[in-house]
N, C-alpha and C positions, 0 to 999 in steps of 0.2 A: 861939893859942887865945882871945886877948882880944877879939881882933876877929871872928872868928868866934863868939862869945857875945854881942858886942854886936852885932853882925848881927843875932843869933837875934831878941833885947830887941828889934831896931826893928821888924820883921816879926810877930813872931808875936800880937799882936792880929789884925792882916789876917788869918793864915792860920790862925787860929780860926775865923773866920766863913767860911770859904769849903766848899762842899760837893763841889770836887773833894779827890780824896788828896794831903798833901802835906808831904814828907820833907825832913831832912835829917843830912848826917855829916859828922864829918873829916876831916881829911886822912890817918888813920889806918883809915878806914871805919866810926867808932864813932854809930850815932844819936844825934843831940843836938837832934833835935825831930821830932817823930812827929804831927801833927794830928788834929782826932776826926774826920774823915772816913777816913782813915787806919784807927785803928783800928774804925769802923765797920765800915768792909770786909772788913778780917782778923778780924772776932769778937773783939778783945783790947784790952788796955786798955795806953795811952802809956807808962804807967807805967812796964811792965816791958819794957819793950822800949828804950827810955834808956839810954844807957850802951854797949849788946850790939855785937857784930859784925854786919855785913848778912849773913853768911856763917852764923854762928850763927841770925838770926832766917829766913833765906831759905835752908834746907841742900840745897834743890833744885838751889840754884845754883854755879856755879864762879863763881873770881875772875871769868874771860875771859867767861862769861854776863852778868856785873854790869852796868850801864848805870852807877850810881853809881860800882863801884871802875874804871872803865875811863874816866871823867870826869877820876879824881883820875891813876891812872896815865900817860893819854895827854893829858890836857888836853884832850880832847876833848867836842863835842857831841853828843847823840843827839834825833833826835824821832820823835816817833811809834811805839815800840816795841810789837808786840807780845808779849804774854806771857799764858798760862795755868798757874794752878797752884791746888792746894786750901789753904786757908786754915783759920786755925786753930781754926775751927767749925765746920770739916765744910762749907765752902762752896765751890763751884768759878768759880775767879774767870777772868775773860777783862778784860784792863785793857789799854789804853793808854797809855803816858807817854814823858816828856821828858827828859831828865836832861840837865845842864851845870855847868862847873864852876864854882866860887869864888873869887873874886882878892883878894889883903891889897893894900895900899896899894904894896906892894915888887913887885906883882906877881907872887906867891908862890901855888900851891894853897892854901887854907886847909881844903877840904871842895867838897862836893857838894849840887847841890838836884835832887828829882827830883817834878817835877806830870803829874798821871795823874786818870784814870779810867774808871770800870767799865763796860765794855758788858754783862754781866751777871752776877745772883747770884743763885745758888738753892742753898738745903740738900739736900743729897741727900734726906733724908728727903721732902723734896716730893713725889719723881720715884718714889723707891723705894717708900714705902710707902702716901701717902693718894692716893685718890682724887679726884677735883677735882670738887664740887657743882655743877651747871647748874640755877640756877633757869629754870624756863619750866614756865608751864602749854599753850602751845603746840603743836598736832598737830603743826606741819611740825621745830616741835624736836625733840620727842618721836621723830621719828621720826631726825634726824639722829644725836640721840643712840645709839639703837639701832646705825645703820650706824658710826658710829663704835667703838662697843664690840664691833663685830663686827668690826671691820678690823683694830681695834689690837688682838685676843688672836692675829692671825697674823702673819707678817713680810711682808707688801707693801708697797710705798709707799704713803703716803697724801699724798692732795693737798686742802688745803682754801683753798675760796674764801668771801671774805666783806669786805663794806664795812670800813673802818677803825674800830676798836674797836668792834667785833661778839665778840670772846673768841676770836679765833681760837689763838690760843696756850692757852687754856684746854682747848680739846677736844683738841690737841695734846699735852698732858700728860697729859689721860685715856687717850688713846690709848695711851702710853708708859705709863702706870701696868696697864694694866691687859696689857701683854705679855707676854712671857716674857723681858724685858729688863731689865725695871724693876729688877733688884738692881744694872743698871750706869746710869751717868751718862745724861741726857737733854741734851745740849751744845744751847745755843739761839745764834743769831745772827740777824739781823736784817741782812740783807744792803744796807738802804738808808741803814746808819749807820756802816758801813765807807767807807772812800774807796775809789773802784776800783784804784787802784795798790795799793792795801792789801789788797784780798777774795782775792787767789787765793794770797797769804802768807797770812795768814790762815785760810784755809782748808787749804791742800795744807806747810804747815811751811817753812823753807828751811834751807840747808845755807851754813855760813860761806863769805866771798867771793860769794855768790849776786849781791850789791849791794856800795855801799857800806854799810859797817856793819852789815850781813848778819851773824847768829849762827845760829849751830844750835839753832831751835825747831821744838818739835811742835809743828804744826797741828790743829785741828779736826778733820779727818777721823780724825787717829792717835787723839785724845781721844776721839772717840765710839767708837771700837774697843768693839765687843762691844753696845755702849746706841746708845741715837736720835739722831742729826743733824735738831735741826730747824731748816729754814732759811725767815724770816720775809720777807715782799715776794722772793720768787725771782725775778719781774720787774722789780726794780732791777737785777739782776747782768746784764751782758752778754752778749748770744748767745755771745761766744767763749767765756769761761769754762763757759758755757752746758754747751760740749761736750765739755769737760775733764771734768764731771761727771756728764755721761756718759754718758763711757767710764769714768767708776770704779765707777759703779751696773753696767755692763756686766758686769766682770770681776774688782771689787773691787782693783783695783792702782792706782796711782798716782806720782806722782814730785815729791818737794818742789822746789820752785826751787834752782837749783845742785845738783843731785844728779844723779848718771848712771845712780841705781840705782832699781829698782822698787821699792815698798814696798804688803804688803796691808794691807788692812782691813777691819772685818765690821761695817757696823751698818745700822742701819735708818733709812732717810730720811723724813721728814715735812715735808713744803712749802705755804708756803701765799701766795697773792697775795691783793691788793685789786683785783682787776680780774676780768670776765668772762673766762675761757680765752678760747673763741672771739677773742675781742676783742684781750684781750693778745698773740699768735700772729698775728691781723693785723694790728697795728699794729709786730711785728716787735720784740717784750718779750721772748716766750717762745718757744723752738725747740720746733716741731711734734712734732717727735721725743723730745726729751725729755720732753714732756708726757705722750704715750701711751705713754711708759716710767715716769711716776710716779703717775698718774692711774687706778692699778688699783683703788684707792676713794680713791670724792671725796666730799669734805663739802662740802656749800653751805650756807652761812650765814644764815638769811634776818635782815634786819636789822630795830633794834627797830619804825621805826615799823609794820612789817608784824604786829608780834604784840605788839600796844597791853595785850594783857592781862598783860604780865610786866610793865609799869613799875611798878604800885605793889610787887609785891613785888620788884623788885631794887632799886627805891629804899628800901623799909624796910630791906634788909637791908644798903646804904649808911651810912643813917640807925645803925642800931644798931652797925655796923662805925668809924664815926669819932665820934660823939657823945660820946664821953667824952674825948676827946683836942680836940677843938673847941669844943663845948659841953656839958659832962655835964648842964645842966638839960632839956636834950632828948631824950624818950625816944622819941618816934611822930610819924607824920604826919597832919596836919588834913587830912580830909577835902574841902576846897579847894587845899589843895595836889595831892593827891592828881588832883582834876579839872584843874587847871593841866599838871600832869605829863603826864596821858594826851591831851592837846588839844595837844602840840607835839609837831613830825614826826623829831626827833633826828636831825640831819643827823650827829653825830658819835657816834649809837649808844649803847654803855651805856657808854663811857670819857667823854664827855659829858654824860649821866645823873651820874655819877660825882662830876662837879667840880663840877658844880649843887648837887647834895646840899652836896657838901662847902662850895663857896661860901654857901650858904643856913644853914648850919649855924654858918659863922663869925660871918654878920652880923648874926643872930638877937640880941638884944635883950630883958633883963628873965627872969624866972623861969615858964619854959612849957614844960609836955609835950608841943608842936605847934610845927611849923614850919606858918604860915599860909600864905595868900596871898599878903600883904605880902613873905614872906620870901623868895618864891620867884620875884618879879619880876625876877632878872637874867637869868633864861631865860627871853627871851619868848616868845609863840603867836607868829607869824603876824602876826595882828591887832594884838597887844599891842606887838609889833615895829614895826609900820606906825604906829603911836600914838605909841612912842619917836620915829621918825624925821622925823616931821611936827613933834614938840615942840621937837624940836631944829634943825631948818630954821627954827620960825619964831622963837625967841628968842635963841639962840648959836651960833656956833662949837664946831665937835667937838672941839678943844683944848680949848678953854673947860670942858666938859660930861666930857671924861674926868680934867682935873685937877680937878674938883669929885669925882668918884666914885674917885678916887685920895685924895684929903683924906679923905672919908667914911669909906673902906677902914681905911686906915693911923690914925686917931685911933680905930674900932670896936676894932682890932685892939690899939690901946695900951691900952685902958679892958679889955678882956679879960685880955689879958694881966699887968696892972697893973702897967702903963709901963715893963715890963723890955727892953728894946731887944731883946737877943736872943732869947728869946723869942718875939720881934714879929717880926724877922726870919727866924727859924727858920718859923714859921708863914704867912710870906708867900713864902717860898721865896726869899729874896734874902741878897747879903750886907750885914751889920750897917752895914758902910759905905757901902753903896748906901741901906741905909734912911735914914741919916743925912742924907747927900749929899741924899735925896729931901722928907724932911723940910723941911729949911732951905729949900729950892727953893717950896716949899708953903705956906713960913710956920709950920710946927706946931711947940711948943713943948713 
């Protein structure tokens, strides 16, 4: 146990600062460190969770399910597991992770580490009871909206198409909310963040032996039993898989890997690509057949630069969504901001809108109700772009000019924060040792 404690002592600074989940136990199966990514993700606090059984804190699970007690048992390695389970806020987790074991000096088990993270989290409440708001003063919105709320109070597929962060998942939940489903789970996945060896375990469950290290998990399709499957970039997944699903939209059966047996399931599918149909289906993405098997209403997206008149208000509503967390002196947008905003063509939609705000909002400077102009210059027009690139051709090197606006960043970020490292790091989205490491590198003191 000594050495396994002074393990913990040397690591766990590191695994403070890092934002994947990341565990450890005994060789008795007892946690003796639980990190705040960790308990972010379970809704609960490190605290009470110290000490316990994995068995106790995980009663979903058996021994032989465990990737931890099956490290310590067999001396063995796992990577890449999946697993879903609800969590202790009412949130339905879909995780990833690694587990291996721990060696004493004698070469002895001493314990288990296992690093993971979340492919997604959502409160049931989301799904089951609110509605999801779509700002647009927009006719072509306006209207997609309508067809949407018309699709989703019946059980057909829906298929929506829309450039990358255009909200496609947003109308995918309204859809869902507004069914006859919504008191069951809305299961999301994002089919281009899975590994392909991985999408159709994941999706379809397997049955132990199926692989090496193969357990008995429900998949996705068993978990949306009853509620929506909605599966994100559908034209990442392969034709083959393609047509495993379906034949399970066909006849609702299916068969987990390693299994000899049929298994049903009832829910309602929602799909959505970044690509034209047409296009996707000739370029050999998306099986023709399956298309006009899910495409009984389709949503098309039109993306922001086409309805210039929602930028200022989804950017207000940006603006008043992170301001207090960024900067609470900032309550609105200056009316040149506001022209800057609607004069660039958002190659990346309103998830780009998004980081501008949120970028503009950090590096904002002194006590103001407006983010200006000045504030707003990391997202450039066009023109404003063409200005940058010519300033930078004639004076420096693009190294040169990004470690000048990394110094800039990172010292704005310490004077904000006031010079609390983590904080700084939390806020820049890195870990605390990366900041440091980046710091020294920089020269900042």
């Amino acid at each position: 146990m000594e050495e396994l404690n002074w393990l913990v002592s040397c690591v766990k600074n590191v695994f403070d600062t890092l934002e994947q989940p990341v565990t450890m136990v005994d060789r008795d199966g007892h946690f003796i460190y639980y990190n705040q990514a960790s308990a972010r993700m379970d809704g609960t606090d490190p605290g009470s969770i110290l000490g316990k059984h994995v068995l106790e804190v995980c009663p979903w699970l058996s021994a032989e399910e465990s990737s931890l007690l099956r490290c310590i048992a067999e001396a063995a390695q796992f990577t890449d597991q999946y697993q879903a389970y609800i969590g202790s806020a009412g949130l339905r987790m879909h995780y990833m992770h690694s587990s291996m074991p721990l060696f004493g000096k004698n070469s002895n088990i001493i314990g288990a580490i296992e690093i993971g993270r979340s492919l997604k989290e959502k409160p049931f409440s989301d799904v089951a009871n609110e509605l999801p708001d779509i700002i647009t003063e927009d006719p072509e919105m306006h209207r997609q909206i309508r067809a949407v709320d018309i699709y989703g109070a019946s059980e057909l597929p829906l298929l929506i198409y829309g450039e990358t962060g255009t909200g496609k998942e947003l109308f995918a939940r309204r859809a869902h909310a507004i069914s006859s489903r919504n008191r069951h789970p809305m299961i999301c996945l994002n089919c281009a963040a899975i590994p392909e060896t991985l999408l159709e375990s994941t999706l379809f469950g397997t049955k132990r032996g199926a692989y090496t290290g193969a357990e008995n998990h429900k998949g996705l399709l068993a978990l949306a039993d009853n509620g929506t499957l909605f599966l994100d970039e559908l034209n990442s997944m392969s034709v083959e898989l393609q047509s495993k699903l379906l034949r399970v939209l066909q006849d609702g059966s299916y068969r987990p890997l390693g299994s000899h047996r049929d298994q049903n399931t009832n829910f309602r599918l929602i799909a959505a690509i970044n690509e034209v149909p047409s296009d996707a289906i000739e370029k050999g993405k998306l099986r023709e057949d399956l298309y006009y098997r899910i495409a009984v209403g389709l949503i098309a997206i039109p993306p922001l630069r086409q309805r210039a008149c929602d930028i200022a208000a989804i950017a207000r509503r940006f603006t008043v969504k992170y301001g207090p967390e960024l900067n609470p002196s900032i309550t609105c947008l200056g009316d040149s901001a506001v022209q800057q905003l609607e004069a660039h063509d958002w190659p990346g939609n309103v998830r780009e809108l998004e980081n501008v705000i949120r970028r503009s909002l950090l590096l904002s400077e002194g006590n103001t109700s407006l983010i200006n102009i000045e504030m707003i210059t990391n997202s450039p027009t066009k023109q404003t772009a063409t200005k940058e690139m010519t300033r930078l051709n004639k004076q420096s090197s693009l190294k040169e000019h990004l470690s000048e606006y990394e110094t800039s960043l990172i010292q704005n970020t310490l004077q904000q924060q006031e010079f609390n490292l983590s904080a700084v790091a939390r806020v820049l989205d890195i870990p605390r040792t990366t900041l440091i490491s980046r710091m020294k590198k920089l020269g900042i003191r």
